[in-house]
BABATOR-511170 format. One line per 5 residues: number of its first residue (from 1); their letters; for each residue x, y, z of C-alpha. Coordinates in steps of 0.02 Angstrom, whole numbers, plus 50000, padded with zeros to 5 digits. Layout:
// BABATOR-511170
NUM	a	X/Y/Z | ...
//
This chain:
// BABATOR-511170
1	xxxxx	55186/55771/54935 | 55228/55602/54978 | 55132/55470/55045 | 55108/55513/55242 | 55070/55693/55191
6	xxxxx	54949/55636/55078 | 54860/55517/55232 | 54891/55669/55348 | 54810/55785/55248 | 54643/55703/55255
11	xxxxx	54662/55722/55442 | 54747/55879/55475 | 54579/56012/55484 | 54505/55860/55606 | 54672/55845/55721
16	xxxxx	54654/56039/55743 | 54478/56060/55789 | 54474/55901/55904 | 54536/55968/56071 | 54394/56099/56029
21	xxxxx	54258/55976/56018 | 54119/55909/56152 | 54104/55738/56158 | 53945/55725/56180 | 53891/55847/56028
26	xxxxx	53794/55791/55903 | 53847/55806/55697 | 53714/55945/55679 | 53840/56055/55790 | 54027/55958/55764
31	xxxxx	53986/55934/55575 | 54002/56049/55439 | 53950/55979/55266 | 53928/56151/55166 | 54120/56186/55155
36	xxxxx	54136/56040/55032 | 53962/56053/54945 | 53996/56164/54800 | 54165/56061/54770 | 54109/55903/54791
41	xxxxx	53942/55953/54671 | 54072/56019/54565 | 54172/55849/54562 | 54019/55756/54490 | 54050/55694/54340
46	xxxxx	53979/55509/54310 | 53841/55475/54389 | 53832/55430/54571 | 53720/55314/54662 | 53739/55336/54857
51	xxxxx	53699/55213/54993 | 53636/55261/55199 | 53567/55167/55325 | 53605/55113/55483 | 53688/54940/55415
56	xxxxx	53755/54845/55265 | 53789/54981/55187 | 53979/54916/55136 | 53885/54765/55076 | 53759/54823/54967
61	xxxxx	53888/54941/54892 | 54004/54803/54860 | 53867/54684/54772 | 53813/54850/54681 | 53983/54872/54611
66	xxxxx	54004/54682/54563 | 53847/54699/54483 | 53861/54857/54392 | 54063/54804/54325 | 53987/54655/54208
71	xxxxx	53931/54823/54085 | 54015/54953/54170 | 54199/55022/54241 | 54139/55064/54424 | 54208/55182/54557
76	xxxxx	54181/55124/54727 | 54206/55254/54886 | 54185/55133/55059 | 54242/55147/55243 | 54299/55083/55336
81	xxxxx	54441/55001/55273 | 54519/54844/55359 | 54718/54861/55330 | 54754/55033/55226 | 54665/55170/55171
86	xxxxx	54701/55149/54993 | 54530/54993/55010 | 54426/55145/55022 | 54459/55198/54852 | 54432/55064/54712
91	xxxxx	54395/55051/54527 | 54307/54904/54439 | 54377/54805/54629 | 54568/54856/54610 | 54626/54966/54750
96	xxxxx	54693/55149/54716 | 54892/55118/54688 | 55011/55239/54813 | 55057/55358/54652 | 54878/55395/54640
101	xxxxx	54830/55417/54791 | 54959/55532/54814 | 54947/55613/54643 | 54749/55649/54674 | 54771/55691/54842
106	xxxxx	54877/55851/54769 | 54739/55906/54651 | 54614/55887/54795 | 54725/55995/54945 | 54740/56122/54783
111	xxxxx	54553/56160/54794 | 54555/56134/55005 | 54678/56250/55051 | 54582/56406/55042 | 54456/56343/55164
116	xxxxx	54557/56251/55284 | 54679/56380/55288 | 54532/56509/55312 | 54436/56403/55464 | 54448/56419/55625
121	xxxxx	54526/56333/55726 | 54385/56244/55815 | 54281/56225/55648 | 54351/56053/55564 | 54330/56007/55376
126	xxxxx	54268/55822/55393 | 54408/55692/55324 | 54269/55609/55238 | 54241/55772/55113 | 54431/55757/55065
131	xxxxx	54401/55576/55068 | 54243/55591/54925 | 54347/55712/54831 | 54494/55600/54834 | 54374/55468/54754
136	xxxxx	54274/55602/54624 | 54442/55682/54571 | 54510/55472/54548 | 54352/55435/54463 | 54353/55578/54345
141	xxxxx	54525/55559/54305 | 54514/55362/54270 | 54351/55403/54154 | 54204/55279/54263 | 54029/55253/54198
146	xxxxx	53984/55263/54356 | 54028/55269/54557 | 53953/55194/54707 | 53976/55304/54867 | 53942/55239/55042
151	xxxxx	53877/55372/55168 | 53931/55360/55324 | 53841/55353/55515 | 53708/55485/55439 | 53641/55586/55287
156	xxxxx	53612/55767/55323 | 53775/55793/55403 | 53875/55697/55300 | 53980/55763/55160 | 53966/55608/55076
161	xxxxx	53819/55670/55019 | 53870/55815/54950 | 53899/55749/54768 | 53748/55735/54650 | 53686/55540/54648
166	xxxxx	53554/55490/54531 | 53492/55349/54633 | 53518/55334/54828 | 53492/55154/54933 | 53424/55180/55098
171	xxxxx	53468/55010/55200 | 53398/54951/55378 | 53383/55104/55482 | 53376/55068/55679 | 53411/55143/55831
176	xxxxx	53620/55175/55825 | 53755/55315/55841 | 53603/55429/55951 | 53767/55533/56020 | 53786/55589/55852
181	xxxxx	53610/55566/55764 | 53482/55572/55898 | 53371/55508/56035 | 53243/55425/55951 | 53211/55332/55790
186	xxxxx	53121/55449/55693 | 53250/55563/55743 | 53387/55456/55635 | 53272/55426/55502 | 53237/55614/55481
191	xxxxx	53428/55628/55462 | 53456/55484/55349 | 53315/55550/55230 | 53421/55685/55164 | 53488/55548/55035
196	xxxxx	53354/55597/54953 | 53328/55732/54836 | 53232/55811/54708 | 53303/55768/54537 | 53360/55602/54580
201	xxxxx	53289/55441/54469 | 53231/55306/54601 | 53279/55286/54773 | 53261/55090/54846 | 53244/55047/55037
206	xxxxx	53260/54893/55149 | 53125/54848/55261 | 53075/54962/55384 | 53003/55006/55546 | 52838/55101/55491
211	xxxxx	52879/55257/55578 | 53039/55250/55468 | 52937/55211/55324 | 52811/55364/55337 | 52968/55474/55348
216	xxxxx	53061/55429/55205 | 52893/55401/55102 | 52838/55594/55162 | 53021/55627/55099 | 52985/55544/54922
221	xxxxx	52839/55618/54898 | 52896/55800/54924 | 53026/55795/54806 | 52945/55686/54688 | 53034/55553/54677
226	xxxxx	52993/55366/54658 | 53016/55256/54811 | 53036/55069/54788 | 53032/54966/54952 | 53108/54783/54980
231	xxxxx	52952/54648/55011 | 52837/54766/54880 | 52943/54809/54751 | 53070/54668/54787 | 53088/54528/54874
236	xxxxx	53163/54324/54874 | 53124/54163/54899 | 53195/53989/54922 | 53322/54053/55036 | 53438/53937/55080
241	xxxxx	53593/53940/55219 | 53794/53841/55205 | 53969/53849/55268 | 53973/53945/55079 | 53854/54073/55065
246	xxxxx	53664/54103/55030 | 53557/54045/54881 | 53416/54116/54835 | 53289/54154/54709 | 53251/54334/54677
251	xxxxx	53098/54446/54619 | 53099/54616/54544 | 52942/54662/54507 | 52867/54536/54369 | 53035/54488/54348
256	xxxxx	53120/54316/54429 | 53302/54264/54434 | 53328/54104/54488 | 53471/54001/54599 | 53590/54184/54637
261	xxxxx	53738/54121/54767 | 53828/54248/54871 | 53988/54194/54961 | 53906/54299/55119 | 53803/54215/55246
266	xxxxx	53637/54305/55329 | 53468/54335/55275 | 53520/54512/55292 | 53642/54480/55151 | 53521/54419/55032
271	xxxxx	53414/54578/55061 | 53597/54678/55024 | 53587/54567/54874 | 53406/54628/54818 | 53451/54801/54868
276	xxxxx	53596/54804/54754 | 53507/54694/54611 | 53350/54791/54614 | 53436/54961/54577 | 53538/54894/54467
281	xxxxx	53411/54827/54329 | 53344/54985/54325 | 53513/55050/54291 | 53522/54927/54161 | 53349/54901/54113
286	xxxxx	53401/54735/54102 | 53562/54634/54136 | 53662/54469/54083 | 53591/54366/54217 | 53733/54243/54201
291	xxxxx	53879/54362/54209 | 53809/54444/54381 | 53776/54293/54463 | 53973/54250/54424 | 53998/54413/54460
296	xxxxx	53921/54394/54627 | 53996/54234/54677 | 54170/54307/54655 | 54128/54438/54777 | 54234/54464/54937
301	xxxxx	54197/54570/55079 | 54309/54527/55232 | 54217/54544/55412 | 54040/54504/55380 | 54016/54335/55464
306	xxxxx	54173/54289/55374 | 54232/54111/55385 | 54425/54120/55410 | 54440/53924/55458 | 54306/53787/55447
311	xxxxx	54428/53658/55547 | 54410/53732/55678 | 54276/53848/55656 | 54323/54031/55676 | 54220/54173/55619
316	xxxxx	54232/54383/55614 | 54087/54489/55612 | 54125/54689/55613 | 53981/54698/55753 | 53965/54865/55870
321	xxxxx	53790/54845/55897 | 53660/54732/55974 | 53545/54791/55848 | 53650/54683/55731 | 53653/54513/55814
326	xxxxx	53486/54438/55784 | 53530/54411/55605 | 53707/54348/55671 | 53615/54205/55802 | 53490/54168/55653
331	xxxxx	53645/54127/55531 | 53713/54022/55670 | 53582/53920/55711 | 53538/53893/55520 | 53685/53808/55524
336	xxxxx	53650/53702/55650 | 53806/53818/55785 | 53705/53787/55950 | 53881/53853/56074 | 54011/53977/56035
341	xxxxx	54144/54059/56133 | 54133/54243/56077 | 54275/54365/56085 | 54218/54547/56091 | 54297/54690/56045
346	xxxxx	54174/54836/56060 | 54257/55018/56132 | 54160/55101/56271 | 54080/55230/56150 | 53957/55092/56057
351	xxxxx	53847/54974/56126 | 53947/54849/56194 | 53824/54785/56326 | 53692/54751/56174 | 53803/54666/56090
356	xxxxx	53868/54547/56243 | 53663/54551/56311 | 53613/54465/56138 | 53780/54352/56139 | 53765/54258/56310
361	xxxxx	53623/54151/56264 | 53723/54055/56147 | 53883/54073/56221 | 53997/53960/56321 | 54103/54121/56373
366	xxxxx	54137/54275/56338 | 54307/54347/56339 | 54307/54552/56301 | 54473/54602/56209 | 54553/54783/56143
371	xxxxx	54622/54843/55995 | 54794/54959/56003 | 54704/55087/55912 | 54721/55224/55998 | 54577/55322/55947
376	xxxxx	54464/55168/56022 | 54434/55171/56217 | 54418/55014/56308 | 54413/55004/56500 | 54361/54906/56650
381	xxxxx	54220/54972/56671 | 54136/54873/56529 | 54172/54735/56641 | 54075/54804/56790 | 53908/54867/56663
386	xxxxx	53904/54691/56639 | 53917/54613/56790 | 53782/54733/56838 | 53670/54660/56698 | 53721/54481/56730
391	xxxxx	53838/54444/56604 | 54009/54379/56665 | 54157/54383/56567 | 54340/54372/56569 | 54459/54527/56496
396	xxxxx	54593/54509/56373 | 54738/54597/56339 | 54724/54577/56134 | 54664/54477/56026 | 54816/54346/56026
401	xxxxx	54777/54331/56218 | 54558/54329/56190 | 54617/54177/56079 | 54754/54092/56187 | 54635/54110/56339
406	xxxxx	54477/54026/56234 | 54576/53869/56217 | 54514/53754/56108 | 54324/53816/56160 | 54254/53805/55953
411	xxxxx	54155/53882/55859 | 54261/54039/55911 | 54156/54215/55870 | 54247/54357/55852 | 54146/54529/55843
416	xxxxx	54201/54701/55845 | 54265/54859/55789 | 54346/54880/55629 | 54532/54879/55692 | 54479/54724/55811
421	xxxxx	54459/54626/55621 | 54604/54706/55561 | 54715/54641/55698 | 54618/54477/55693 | 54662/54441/55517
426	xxxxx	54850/54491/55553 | 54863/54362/55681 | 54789/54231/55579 | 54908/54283/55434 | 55056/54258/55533
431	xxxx	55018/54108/55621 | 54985/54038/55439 | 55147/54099/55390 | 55083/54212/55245
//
């Protein structure tokens, strides 16, 4: 197996079943989780702590890891990844090398085979359950303390799942992906509250909507397990906003840890931060303050309001969703950003009009672009949805042309689907000469 076969596995049971699946279905019918469960179950070796929700999940499993590597050697499964897949897979930070992707991805097709090759053909095996085994089998085989594993879109569905997690992080859950998960809010949260299960140690959650609350406390309780909930349990103070990051002071019960910097900017990134911090002193029972708050500071996570130039100012934000832009317009007007020209890169299939809708306010234009990804759709009539709501833009080509027709129009936004950042950050590389 070399390395393409390795890549194409993940995707071959998908690629087959796609021409047999309904858009418009939702996971409980397209998915199929229990083909992986007793394998990935199986594969569970350290102990797993799993993160949901309906955002920052990436970063609240990246500050988890940081946090968790000053005591321990930590596997970390995340997705998307920005320029290859090998970011998804990652021990103590360091990406998977190609021999071990490959040389994993063998032991995993091994114990695959006989139920791929057994499907039909309109049943797929999701790429994320060869994905999580990729990472358990890696894991196992590189002897971690313990693994952080990022769910994806949902919970019950999701073969991520699968493998037995002592401790689960539940982060904002609103109103997104209702193709897949459902109509309504309590309709997600009743999906994403399969993270939690009897047996497990603590779970932790972000703020949320009551209804969510009641659901995921009903959930708790059934399985008896504790709950802890961020502004009860958890909470910070002294926030403060720059160009660099956040500061902030946080609490932990009776517990206070002063002046903790994150090279992230949002409000929503310091509750990541007391997410990740709060789990992980119980992990610990304690922890060397001063090595996790370098720990923390050394953190990178590309495409959350990430500052790629200061002079001018351009930023990328992985936004799909107007859900998600609030905390984006409070970050900018923290620091003092009062006009921006946004670029926007959001495929027909998510909620580009939310995201332009909460946008226009503060911007001098808006310029929609597309990404060559093929499995992304972008077409005119985004254009004419928004036009019908109001909202004039002009339509771009790429991102190279989005940035060639904003001129020198700073502070330059760009928001948008993974492969929109990925392309971004190849441009900028380039031009640089890097």
């Amino acid at each position: 197996m070399n390395r393409k076969e390795a890549e194409d596995y993940i995707y071959k049971s998908y690629m087959r079943a796609e021409k047999f699946q309904k858009y418009g279905d939702r996971d409980a019918k397209k998915r199929h989780p229990e083909l992986s469960k007793k394998i990935l179950e199986g594969l569970s070796s350290s102990p797993n702590i799993c993160i949901t929700g309906s955002k920052g999940k990436g970063s609240v499993a990246n500050m988890l890891s940081q946090i968790l590597m000053t005591k321990f050697k930590v596997g970390l499964f995340t997705s998307p990844h920005i320029y290859r897949i090998n970011e998804r897979f990652k021990i103590n930070g360091k990406d998977i090398s190609e021999e071990d992707f490959v040389k994993n991805m063998e032991t995993v097709k091994k114990l695959f085979d006989p139920i791929i090759e057994n499907l039909p053909d309109y049943t797929p095996l999701s790429p994320m359950a060869l994905e999580a085994a990729l990472a358990l089998v890696y894991f196992k085989n590189q002897k971690t303390d313990i693994n952080v594993l990022e769910l994806g879109k949902g919970a019950k569905y999701d073969d991520v799942n699968n493998p037995i997690h002592d401790y689960a992080i539940i982060n904002k859950i609103f109103l997104e992906h209702t193709r897949e998960l459902g109509s309504s809010l309590e309709e997600i949260a009743h999906d994403k509250k399969e993270i939690i299960k009897k047996g497990q140690k603590c779970i932790y959650s972000a703020s949320q909507a009551l209804e969510v609350l009641k659901i995921l406390k009903d959930k708790a309780k059934e399985v008896g397990v504790q709950l802890k909930i961020y502004g009860e349990d958890f909470w910070p103070d002294s926030i403060k906003y720059s160009l660099d990051g956040m500061t902030f002071d946080g609490f932990i019960g009776k517990k206070v840890f002063r002046d903790i910097k994150i090279p992230l900017i949002g409000k929503h990134q310091v509750e990541n931060a007391l997410l990740a911090l709060a789990a992980s002193y119980d992990i610990f029972g304690d922890f060397d303050l001063d090595l996790v708050k370098k720990n923390l500071r050394n953190l990178s996570y590309p495409a959350r309001f990430e500052i790629i130039s200061k002079d001018p100012l351009i930023i990328l934000d992985a936004c799909i969703n107007g859900k998600s832009c609030p905390e984006l317009k409070k970050s900018l007007k923290e620091l003092g950003i009062k006009k921006i020209t946004s670029i926007v890169g959001v495929p027909d299939d998510k909620d580009f009009l939310g995201v332009c809708n909460q946008m226009k306010d503060l911007s001098q234009e808006i310029i929609l672009t597309k990404t060559s990804n093929a499995h992304y759709v972008f077409t005119s009539k985004q254009r004419e949805i928004l036009r019908e709501n109001n909202i004039f833009v002009r339509e771009s080509r790429d991102i190279k042309e989005a940035l060639e027709m904003s001129g020198d129009s700073y502070p330059i936004l760009i928001l948008g689907t993974t492969s929109l950042i990925s392309e971004s950050k190849i441009y900028f590389r380039e031009k640089e000469g890097r």
